[in-house]
VMD Tcl script that draws the C-alpha trace (Angstrom):
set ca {
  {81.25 82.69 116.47}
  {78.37 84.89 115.94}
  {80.93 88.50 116.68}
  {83.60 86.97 114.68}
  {80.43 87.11 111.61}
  {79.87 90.57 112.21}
  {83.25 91.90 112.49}
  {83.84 90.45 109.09}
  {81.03 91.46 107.77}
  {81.98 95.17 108.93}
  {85.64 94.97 107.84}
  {83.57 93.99 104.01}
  {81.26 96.52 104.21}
  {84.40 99.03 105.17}
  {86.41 98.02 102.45}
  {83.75 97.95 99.96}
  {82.97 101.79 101.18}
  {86.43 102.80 100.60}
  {87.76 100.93 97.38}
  {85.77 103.48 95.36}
  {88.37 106.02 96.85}
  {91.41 104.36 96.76}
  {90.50 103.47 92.80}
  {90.37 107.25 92.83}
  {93.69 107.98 94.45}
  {95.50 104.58 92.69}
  {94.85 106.41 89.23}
  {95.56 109.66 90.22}
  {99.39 108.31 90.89}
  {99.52 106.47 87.98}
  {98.26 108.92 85.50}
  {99.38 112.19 86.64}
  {103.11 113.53 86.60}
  {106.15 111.48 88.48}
  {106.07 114.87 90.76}
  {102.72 114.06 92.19}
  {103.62 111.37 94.17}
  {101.07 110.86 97.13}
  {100.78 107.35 98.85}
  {97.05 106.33 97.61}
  {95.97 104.13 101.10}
  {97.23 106.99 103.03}
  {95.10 109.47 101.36}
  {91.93 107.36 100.93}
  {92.45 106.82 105.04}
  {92.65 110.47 105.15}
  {89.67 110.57 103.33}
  {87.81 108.78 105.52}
  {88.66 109.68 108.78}
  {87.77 113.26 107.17}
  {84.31 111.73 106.19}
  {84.10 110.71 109.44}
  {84.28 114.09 111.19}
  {82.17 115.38 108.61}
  {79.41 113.04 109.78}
  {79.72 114.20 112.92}
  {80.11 117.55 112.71}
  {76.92 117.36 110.42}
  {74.76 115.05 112.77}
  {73.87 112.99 110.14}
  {70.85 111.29 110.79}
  {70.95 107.05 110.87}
  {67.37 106.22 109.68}
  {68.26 102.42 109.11}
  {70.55 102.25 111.90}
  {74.31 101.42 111.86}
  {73.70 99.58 107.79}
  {72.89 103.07 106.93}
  {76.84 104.72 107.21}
  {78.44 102.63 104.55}
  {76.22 105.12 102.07}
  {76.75 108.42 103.88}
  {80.77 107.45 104.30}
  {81.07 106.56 100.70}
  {79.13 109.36 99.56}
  {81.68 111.69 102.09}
  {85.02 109.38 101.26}
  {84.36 110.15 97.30}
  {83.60 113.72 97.59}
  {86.19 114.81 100.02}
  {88.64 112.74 97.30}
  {88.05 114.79 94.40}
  {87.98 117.77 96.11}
  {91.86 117.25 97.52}
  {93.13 115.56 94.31}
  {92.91 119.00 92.84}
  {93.86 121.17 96.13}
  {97.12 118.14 96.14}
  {98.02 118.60 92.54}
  {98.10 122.75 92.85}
  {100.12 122.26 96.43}
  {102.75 119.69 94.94}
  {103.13 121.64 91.35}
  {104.06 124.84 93.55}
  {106.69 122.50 95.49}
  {107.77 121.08 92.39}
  {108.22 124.12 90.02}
  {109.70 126.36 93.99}
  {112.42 123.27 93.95}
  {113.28 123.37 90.46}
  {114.03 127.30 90.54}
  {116.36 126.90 93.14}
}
mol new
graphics top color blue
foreach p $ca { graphics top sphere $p radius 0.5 }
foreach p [lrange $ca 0 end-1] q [lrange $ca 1 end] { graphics top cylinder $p $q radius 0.2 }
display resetview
């Protein structure tokens, strides 16, 4: 009973890291042209498996042990989402406006 406690509390504390992301990918779709059409759980996974390697390929030190990732991933998730909204939104307007030329 006791594992079945933690692995929920993990699956919380994982969706709780990356629902600030997925807010950020959710609006992007809904407020930005019908061109830019990126699935927002997709990204935000992207995201995070990109924070992931980051946070490995940094060494990033674990001072209050395994409690202390949900920061550094949320902190990683976030940044490496508003660095590829804009990098997605220049890559899809040159699809769009290539395709409409044609």
């Amino acid at each position: 009973m006791d594992i079945v406690r933690m692995l929920g509390m993990g699956l919380l504390l994982v969706c709780l890291v990356i629902s600030p992301s997925l807010l950020v990918w959710s609006a992007s779709v809904r407020w930005l042209p019908v061109w830019y059409s990126l699935p927002p759980v997709r990204m935000t996974m992207f995201c995070v498996v990109l924070s992931v390697i980051t946070a490995v390929v940094l060494n990033l030190e674990l001072e209050a042990g395994l409690l202390s990732i949900g920061p550094q991933i949320f902190i990683l998730c976030l940044g490496w989402s508003l660095v590829l909204i804009p990098i997605t939104i220049v890559f899809k307007y040159y699809q769009y406006a290539k395709a409409k030329n044609t």
